[in-house]
C-alpha positions as CSV (number, residue, x, y, z in Angstrom):
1,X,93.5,117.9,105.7
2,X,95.8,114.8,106.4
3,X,94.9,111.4,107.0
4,X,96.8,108.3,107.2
5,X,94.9,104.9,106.6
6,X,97.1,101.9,108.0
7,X,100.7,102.9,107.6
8,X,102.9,101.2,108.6
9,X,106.7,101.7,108.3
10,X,109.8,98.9,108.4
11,X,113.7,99.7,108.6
12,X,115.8,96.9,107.7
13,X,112.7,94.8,106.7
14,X,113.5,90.9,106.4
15,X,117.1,91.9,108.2
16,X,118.2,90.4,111.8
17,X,117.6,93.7,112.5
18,X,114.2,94.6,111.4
19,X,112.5,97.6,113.2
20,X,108.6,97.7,112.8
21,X,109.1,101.7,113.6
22,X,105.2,102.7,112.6
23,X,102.3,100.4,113.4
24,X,99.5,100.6,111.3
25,X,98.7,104.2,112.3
26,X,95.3,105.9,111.1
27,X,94.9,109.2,112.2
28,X,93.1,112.5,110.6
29,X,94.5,116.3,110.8
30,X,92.0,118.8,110.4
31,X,92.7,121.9,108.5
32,X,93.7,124.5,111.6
33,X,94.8,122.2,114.2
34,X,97.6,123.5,116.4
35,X,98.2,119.4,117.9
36,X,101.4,118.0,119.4
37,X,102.6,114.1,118.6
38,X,104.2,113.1,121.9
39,X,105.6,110.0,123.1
40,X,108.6,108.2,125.3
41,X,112.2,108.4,123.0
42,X,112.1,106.1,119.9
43,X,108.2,105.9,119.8
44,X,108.3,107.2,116.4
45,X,107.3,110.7,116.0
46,X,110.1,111.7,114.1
47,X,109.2,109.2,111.8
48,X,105.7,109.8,111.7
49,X,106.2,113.5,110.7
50,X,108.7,112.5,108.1
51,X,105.8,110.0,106.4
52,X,103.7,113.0,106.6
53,X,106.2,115.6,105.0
54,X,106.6,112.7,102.3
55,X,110.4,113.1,103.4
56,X,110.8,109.2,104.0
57,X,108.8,106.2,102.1
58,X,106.1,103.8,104.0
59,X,106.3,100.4,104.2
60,X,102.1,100.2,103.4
61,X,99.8,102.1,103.9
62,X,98.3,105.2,102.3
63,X,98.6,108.9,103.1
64,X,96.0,111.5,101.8
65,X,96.3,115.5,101.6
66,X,93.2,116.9,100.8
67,X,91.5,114.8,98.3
68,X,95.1,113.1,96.9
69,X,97.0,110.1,97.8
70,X,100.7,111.6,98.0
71,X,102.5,108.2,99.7
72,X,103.2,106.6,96.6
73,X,103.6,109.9,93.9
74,X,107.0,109.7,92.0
75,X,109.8,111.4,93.7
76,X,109.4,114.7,91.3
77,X,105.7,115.2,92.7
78,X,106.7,114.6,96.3
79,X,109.1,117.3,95.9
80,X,106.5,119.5,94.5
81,X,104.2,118.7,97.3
82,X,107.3,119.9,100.0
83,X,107.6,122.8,98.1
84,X,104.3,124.2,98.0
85,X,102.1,122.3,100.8
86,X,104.5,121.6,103.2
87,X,106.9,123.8,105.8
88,X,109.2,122.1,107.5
89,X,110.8,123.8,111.1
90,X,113.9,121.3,111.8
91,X,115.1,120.7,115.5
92,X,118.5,121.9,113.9
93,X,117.2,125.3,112.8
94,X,118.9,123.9,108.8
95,X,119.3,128.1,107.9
96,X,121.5,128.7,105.5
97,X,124.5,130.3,106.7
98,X,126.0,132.7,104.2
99,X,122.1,134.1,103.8
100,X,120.8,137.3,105.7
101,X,118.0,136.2,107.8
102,X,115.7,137.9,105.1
103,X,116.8,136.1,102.6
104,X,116.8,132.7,105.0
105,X,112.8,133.5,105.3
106,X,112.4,134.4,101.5
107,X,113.9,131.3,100.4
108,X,110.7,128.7,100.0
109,X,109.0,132.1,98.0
110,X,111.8,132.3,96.0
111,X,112.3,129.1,94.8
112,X,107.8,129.1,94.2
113,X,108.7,132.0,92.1
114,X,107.7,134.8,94.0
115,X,108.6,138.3,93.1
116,X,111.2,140.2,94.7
117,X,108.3,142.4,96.1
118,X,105.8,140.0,97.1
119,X,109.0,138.4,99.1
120,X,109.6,141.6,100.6
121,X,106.6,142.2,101.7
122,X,105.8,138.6,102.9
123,X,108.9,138.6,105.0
124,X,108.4,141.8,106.8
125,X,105.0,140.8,108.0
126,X,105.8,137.2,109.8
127,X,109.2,138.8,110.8
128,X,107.2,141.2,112.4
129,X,105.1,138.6,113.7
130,X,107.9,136.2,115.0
131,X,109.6,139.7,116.3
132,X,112.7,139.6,114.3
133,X,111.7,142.2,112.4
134,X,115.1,144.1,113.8
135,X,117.7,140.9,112.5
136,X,116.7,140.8,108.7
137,X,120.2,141.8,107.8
138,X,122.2,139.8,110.1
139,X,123.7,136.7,108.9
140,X,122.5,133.0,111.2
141,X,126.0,132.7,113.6
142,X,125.1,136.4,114.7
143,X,121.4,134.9,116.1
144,X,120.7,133.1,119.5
145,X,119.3,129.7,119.3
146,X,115.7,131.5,119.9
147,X,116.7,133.5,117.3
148,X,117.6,131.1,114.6
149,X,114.6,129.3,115.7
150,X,111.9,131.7,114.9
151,X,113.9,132.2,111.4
152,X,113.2,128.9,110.8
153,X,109.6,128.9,111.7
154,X,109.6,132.0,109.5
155,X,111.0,130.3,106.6
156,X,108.6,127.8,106.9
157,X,105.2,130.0,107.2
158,X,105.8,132.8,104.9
159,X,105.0,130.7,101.4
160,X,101.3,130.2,103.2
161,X,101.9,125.7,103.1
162,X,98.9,124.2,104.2
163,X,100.5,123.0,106.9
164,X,103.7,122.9,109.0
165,X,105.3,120.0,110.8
166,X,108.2,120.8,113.1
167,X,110.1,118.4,115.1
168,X,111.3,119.0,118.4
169,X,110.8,123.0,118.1
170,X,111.8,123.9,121.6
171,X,114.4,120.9,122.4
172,X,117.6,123.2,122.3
173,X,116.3,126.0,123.7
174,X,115.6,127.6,127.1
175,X,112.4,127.7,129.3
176,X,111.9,131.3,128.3
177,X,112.7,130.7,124.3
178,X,110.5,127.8,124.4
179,X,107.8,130.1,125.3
180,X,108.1,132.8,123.6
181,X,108.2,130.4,120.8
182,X,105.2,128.8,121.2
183,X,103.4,132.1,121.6
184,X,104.4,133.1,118.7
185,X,103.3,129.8,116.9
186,X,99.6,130.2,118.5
187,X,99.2,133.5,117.0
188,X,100.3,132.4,113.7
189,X,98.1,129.4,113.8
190,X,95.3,132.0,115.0
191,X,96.2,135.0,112.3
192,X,97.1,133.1,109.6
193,X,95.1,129.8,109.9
194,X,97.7,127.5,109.5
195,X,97.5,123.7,110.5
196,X,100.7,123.1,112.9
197,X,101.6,119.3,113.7
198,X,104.5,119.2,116.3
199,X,106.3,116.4,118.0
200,X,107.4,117.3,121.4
201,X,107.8,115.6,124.7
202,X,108.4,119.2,125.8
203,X,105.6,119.8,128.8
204,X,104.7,123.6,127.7
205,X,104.2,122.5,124.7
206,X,102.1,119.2,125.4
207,X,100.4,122.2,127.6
208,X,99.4,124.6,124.8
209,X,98.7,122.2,122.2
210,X,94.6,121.9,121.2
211,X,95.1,118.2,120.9
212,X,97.7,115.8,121.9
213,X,98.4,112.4,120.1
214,X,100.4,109.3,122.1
215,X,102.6,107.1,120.4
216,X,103.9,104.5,122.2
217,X,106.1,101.3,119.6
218,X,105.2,102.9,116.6
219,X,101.2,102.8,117.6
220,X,98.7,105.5,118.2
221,X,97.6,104.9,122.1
222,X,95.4,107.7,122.3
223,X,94.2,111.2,120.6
């Protein structure tokens, strides 16, 4: 489903202060991979999923999804490729405060076009799912961190993307959140088939993940 052939990626290139922050990386994601991106502090996953999630330009490289190059598209068809192929679940939850959580979850649909029922419908069911079926009206400062969390990875799995990278999922919550989280995300990548790419250095879910990949300067050490 993904594959990256030699990309690398340069902050401040030809600057005192150059950082070489992604080392000609190849890697391939299958379609329904539940896989974790670890690595010390600074290694890069961050800006490894952000390459992916065509949220940040590479420096070289290429970056395929499916059977299309989407690296070097114009800005308007990376945004359509966020839109409609891509979830994002953000360490920061990023709701949208003055939004119910419903309308929070709806929000990718809505923008695709979705009607009002089809949203309705599609919202219930991962709600369900992610158990906060009970929270649709409450607004995001009412919600726990847990809470807010499985909004987000709500949000992000309802418009079906072909695949879903979240970053750091579990690093502001508890031992017991973090679990039920990643519980939830299994049976999601088992009901609904979704590829899931996460990077963690979180040991539960190093634990649970089908396949881990190392980072270490910007390099793949092992997968």
């Amino acid at each position: 489903m993904i594959r990256l052939v030699n990309v690398n990626k340069y902050f401040y290139r030809g600057d005192p202060r150059e950082v070489h922050a992604l080392k000609d990386v190849n890697l391939s994601i299958q379609s329904g991979e539940f896989t974790v991106i670890t690595g010390p502090s600074g290694c890069g996953k961050t800006t490894l999923l952000n390459a992916i999630g065509v949220l940040d330009n590479v420096s070289e490289g290429e970056i395929w999804l499916e059977d299309r190059e989407i690296a070097h598209l114009p800005a308007t068809q990376k945004t359509d490729i966020r839109l409609n192929s891509i979830g994002f679940v953000f360490q920061a939850y990023n709701l949208v405060p003055v939004l119910t959580v419903e309308e929070n979850i709806g929000f990718i649909m809505r923008l695709q076009g979705y009607s009002d029922e089809a949203i309705r419908i599609r919202v219930r069911e991962v709600a369900s799912i992610l158990q906060i079926d009970q929270k649709l009206d409450s607004l995001p400062n009412f919600l726990s961190g847990g809470q807010q969390q499985r909004v987000a990875v709500a949000r992000a799995v309802a418009s079906k993307p072909k695949i879903i990278l979240a970053d750091e999922p579990t690093a502001n919550l508890d031992s017991k959140n973090s679990t039920a989280l990643m519980e939830m995300m299994k049976e999601l990548n088992r009901k609904e088939g979704i590829t899931i790419l996460f990077s963690s250095h979180d040991e539960y879910v190093m634990k649970n993940a089908r396949r881990t990949i190392l980072l270490n300067d910007g390099a793949v050490v092992s997968s």
